[in-house]
Biopython code that builds the backbone (N, CA, C, O; Angstrom):
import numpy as np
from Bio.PDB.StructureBuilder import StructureBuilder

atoms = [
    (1, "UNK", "N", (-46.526, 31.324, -26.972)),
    (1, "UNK", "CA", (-46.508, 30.282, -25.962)),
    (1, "UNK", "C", (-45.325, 29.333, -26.175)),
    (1, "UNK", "O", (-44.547, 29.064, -25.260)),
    (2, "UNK", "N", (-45.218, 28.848, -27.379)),
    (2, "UNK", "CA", (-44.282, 27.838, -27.735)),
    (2, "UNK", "C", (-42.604, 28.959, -27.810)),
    (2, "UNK", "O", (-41.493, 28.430, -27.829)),
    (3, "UNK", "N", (-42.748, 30.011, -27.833)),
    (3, "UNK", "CA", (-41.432, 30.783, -27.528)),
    (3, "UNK", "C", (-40.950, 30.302, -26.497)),
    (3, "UNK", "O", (-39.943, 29.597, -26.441)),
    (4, "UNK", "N", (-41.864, 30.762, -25.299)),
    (4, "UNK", "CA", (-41.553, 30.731, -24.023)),
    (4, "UNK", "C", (-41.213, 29.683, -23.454)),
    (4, "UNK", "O", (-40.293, 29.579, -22.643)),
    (5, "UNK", "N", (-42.140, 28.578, -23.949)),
    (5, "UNK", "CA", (-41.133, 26.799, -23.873)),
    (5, "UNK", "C", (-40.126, 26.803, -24.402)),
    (5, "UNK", "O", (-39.452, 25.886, -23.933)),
    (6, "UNK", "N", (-39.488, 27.449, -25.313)),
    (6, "UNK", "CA", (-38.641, 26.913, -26.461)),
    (6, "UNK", "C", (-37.035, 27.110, -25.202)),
    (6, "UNK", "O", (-36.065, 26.385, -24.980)),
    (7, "UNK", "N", (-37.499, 28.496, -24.647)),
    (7, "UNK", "CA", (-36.465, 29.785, -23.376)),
    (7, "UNK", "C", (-36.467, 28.479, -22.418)),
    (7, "UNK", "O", (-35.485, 27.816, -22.084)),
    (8, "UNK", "N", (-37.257, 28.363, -22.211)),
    (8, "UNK", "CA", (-36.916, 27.104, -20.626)),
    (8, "UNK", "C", (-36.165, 26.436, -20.543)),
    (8, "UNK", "O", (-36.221, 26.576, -19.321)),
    (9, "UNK", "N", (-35.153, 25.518, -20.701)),
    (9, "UNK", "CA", (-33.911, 25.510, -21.368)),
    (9, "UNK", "C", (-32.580, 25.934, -20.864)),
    (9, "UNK", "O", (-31.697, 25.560, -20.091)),
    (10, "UNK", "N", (-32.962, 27.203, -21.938)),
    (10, "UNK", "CA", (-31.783, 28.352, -21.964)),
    (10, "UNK", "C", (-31.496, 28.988, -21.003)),
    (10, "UNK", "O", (-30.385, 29.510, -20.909)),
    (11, "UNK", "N", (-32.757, 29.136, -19.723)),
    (11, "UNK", "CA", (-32.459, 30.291, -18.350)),
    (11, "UNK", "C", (-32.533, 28.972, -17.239)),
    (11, "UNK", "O", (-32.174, 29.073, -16.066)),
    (12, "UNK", "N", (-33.084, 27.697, -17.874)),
    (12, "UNK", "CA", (-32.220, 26.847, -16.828)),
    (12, "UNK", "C", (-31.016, 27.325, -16.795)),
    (12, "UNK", "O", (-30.522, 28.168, -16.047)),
    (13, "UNK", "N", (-30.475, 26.595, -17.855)),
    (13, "UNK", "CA", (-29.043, 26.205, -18.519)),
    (13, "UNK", "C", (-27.914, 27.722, -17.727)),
    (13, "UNK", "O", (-26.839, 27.672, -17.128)),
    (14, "UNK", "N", (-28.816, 28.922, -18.112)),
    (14, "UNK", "CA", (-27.777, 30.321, -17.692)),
    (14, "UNK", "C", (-28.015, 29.889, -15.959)),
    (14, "UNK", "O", (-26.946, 29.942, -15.350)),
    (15, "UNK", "N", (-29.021, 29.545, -15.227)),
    (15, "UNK", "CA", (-29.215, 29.528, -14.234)),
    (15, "UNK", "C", (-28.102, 28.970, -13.497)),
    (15, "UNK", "O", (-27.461, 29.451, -12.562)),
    (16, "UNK", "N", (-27.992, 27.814, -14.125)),
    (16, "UNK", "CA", (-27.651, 26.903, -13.791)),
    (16, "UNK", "C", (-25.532, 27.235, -13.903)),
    (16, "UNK", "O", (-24.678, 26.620, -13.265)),
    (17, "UNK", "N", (-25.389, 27.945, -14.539)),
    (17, "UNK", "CA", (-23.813, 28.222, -14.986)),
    (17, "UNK", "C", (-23.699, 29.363, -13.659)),
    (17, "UNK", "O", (-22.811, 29.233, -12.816)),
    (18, "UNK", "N", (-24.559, 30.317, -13.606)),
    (18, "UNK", "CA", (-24.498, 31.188, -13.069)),
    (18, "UNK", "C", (-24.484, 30.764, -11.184)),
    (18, "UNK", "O", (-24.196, 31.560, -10.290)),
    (19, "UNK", "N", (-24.744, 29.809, -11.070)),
    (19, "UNK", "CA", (-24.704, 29.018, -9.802)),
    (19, "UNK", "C", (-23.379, 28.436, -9.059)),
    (19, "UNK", "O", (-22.933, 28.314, -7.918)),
    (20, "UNK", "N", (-22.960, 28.103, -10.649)),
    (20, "UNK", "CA", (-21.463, 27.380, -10.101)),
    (20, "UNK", "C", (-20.199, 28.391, -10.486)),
    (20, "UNK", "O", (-18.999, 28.178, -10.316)),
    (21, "UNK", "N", (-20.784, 29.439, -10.999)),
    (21, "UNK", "CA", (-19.499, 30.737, -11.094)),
    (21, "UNK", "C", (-19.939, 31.385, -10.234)),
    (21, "UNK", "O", (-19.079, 32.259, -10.130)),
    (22, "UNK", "N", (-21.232, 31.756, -8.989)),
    (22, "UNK", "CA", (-20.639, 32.134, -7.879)),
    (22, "UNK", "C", (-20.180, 31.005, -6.732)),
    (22, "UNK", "O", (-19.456, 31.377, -5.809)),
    (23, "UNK", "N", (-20.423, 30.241, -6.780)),
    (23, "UNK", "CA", (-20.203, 28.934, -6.038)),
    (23, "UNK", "C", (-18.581, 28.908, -6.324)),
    (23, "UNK", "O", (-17.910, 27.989, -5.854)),
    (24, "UNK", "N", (-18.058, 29.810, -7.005)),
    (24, "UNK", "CA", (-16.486, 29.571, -7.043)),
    (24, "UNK", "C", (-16.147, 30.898, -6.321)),
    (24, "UNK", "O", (-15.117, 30.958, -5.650)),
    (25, "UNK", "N", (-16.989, 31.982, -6.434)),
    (25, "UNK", "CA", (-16.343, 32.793, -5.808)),
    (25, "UNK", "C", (-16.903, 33.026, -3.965)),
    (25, "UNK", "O", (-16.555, 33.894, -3.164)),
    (26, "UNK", "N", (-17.557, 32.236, -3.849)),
    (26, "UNK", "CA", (-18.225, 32.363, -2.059)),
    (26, "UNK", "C", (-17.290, 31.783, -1.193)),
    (26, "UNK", "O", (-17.178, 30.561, -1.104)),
    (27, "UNK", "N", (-16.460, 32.745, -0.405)),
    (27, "UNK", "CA", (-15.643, 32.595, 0.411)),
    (27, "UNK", "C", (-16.236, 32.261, 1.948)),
    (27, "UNK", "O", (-15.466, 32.432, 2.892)),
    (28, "UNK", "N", (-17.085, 31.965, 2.106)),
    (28, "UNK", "CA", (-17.374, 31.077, 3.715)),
    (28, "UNK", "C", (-17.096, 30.610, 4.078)),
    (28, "UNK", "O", (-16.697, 30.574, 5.242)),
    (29, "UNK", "N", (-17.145, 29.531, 2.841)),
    (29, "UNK", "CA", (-16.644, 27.829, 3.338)),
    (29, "UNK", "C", (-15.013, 27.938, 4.216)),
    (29, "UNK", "O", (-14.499, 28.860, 4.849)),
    (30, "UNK", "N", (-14.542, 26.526, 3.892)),
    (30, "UNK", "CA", (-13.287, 26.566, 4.455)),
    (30, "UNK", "C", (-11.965, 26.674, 3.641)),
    (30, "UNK", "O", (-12.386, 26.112, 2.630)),
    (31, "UNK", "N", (-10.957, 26.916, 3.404)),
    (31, "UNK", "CA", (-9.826, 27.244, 2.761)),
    (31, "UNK", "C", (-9.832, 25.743, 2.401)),
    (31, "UNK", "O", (-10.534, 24.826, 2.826)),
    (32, "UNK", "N", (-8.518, 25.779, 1.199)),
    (32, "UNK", "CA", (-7.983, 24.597, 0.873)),
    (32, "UNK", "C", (-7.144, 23.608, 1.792)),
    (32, "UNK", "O", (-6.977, 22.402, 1.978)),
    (33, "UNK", "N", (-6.648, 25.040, 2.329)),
    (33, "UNK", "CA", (-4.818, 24.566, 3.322)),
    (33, "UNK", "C", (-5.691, 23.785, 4.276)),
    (33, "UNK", "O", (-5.552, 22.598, 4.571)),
    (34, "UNK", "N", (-6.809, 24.806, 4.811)),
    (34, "UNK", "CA", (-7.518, 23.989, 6.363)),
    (34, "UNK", "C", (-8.089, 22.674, 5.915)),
    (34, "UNK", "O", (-8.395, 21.879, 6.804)),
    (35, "UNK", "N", (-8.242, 22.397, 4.889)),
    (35, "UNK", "CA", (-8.844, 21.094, 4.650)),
    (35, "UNK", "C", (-7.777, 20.037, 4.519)),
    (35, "UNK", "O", (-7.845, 18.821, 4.698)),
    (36, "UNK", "N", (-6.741, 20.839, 4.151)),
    (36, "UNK", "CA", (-5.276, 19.266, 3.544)),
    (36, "UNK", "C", (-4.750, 19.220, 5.042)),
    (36, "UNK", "O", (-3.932, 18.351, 5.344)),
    (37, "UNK", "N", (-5.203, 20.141, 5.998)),
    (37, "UNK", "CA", (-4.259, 20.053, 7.433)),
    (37, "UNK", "C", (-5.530, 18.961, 8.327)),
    (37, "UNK", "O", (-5.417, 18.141, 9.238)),
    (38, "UNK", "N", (-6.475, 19.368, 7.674)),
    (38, "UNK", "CA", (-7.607, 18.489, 9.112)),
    (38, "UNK", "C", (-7.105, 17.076, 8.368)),
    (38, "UNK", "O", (-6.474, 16.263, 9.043)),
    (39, "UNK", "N", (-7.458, 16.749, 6.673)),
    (39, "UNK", "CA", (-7.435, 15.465, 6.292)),
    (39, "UNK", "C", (-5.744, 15.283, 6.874)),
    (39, "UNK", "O", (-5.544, 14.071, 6.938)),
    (40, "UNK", "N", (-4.992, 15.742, 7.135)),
    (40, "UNK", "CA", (-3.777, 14.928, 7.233)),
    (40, "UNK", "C", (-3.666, 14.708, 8.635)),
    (40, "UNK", "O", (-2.639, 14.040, 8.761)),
    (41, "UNK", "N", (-4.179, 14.911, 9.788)),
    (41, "UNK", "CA", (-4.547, 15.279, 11.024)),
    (41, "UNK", "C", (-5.499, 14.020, 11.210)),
    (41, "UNK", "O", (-4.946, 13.090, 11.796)),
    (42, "UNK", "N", (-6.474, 13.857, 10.930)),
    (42, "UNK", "CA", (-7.371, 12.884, 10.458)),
    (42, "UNK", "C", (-6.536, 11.077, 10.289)),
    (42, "UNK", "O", (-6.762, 10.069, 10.959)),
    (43, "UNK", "N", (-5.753, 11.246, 9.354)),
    (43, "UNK", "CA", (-5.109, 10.473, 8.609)),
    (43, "UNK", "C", (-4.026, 10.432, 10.182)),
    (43, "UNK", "O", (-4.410, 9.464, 10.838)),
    (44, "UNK", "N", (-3.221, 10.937, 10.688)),
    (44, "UNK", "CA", (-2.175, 10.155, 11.469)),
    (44, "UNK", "C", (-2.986, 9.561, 12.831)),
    (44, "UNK", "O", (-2.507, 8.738, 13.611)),
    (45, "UNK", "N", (-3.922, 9.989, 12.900)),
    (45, "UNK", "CA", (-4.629, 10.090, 14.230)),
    (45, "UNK", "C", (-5.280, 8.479, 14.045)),
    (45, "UNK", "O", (-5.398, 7.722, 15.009)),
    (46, "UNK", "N", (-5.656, 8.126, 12.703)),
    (46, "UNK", "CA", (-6.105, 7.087, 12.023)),
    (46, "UNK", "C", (-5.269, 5.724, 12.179)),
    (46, "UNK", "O", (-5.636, 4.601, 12.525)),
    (47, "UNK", "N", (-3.842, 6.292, 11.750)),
    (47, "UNK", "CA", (-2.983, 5.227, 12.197)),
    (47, "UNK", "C", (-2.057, 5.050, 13.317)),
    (47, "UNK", "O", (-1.197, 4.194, 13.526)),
    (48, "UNK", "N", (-2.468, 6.132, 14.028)),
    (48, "UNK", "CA", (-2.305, 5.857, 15.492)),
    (48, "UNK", "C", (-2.850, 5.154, 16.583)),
    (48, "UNK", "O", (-2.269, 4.620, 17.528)),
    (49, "UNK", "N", (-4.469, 5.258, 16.223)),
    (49, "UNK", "CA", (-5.174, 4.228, 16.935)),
    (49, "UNK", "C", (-4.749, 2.887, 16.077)),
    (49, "UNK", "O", (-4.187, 1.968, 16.672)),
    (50, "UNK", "N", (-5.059, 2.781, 14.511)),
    (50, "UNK", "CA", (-4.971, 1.559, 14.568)),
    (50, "UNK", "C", (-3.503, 0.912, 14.913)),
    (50, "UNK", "O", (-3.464, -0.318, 14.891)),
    (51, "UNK", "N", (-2.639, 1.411, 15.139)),
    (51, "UNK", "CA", (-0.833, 1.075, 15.592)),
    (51, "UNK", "C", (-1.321, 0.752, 17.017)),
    (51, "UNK", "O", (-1.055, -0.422, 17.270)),
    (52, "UNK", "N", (-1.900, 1.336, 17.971)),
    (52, "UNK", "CA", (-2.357, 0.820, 19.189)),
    (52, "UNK", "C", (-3.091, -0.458, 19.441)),
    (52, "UNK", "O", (-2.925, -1.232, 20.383)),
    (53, "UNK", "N", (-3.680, -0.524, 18.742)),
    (53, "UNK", "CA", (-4.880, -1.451, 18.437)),
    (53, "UNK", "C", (-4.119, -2.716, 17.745)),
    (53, "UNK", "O", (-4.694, -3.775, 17.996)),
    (54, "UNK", "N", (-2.817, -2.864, 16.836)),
    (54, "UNK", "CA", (-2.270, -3.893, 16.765)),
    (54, "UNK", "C", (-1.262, -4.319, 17.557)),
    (54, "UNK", "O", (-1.058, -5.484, 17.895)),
    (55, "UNK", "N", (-0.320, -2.883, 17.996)),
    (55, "UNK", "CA", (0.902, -3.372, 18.458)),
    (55, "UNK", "C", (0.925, -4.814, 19.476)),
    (55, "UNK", "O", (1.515, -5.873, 19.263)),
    (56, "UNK", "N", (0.173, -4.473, 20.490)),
    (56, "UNK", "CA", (0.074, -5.841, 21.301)),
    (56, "UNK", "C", (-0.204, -7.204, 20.417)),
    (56, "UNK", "O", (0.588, -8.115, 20.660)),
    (57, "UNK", "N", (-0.960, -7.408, 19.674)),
    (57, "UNK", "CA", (-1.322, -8.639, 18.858)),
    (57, "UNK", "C", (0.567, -8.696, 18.043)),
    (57, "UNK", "O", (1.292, -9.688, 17.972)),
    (58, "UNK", "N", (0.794, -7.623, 17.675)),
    (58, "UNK", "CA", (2.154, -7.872, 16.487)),
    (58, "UNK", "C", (3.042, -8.125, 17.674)),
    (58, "UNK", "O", (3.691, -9.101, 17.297)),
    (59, "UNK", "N", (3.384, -7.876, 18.677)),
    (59, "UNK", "CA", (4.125, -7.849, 19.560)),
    (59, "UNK", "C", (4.202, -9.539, 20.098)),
    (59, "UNK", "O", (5.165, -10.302, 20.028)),
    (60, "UNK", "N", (3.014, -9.759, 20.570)),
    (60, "UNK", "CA", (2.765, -11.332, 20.739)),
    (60, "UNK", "C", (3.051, -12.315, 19.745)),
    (60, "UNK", "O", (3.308, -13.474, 20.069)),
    (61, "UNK", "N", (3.013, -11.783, 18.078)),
    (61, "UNK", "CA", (3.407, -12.584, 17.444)),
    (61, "UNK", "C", (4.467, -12.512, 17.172)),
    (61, "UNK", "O", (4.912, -13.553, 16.688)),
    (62, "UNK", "N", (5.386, -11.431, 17.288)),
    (62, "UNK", "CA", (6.991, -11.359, 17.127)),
    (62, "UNK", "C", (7.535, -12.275, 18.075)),
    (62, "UNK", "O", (8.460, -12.921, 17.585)),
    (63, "UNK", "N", (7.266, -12.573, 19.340)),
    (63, "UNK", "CA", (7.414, -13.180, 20.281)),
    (63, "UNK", "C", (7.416, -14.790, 20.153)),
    (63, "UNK", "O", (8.198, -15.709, 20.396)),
    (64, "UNK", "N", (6.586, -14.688, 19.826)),
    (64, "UNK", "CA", (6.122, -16.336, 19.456)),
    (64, "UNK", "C", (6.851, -16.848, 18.152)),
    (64, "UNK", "O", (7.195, -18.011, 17.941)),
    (65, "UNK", "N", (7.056, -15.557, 17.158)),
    (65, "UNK", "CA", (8.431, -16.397, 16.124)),
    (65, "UNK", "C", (9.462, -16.279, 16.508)),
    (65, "UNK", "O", (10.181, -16.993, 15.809)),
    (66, "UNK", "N", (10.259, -15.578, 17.545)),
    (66, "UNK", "CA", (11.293, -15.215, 18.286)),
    (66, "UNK", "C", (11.543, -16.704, 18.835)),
    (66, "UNK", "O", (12.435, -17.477, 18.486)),
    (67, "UNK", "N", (10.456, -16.921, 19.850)),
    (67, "UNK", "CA", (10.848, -18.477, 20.349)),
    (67, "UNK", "C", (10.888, -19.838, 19.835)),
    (67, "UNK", "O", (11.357, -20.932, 20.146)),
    (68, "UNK", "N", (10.134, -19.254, 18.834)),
    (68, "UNK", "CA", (10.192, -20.889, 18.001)),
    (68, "UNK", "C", (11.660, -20.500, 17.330)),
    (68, "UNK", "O", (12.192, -21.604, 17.221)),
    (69, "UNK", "N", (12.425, -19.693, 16.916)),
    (69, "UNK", "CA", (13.379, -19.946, 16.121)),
    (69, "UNK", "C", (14.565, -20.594, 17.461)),
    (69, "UNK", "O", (15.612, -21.135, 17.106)),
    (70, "UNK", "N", (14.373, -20.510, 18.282)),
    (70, "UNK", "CA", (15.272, -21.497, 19.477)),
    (70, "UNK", "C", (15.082, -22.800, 19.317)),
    (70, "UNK", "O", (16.022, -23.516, 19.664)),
    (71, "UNK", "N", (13.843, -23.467, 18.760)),
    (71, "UNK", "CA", (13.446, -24.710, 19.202)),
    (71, "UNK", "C", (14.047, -25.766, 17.767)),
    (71, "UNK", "O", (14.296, -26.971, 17.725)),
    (72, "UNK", "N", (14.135, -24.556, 16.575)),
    (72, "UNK", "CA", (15.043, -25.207, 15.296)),
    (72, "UNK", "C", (16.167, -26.107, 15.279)),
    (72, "UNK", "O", (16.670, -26.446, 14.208)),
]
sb = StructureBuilder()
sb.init_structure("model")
sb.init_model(0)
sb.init_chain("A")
sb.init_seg("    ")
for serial, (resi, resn, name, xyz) in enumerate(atoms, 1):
    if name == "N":
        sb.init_residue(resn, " ", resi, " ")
    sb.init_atom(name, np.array(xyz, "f"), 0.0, 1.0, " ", f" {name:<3s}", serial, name[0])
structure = sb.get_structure()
């Protein structure tokens, strides 16, 4: 009895190795490349809205230091 506790453990432990060495070889998922192309895709699209989303505010304030440097 106390063997068989002693194993519980050990065929976790193999279980458990044996999970993440096929978990390296299961090709389903998605490639590396497709992932660095969505995150970089992701990423300009990111600062494209937010460049939209300021330009008018930065624009108004370029403006407004533009005219005050006349009034110096």
């Amino acid at each position: 009895m106390f063997k068989k506790i002693a194993a519980i453990p050990l065929a976790a432990s193999l279980k458990l190795v044996g999970f993440f060495r096929d978990l390296g070889k299961d090709e389903r998922g998605l490639s590396g490349v497709v992932v660095a192309i969505l995150l970089i895709l992701i990423a300009v699209l990111a600062i494209v809205l937010i460049w939209g989303f300021l330009s008018g505010w930065l624009q108004e304030l370029w403006e407004r230091i533009i005219g005050e440097t006349g009034s110096l």
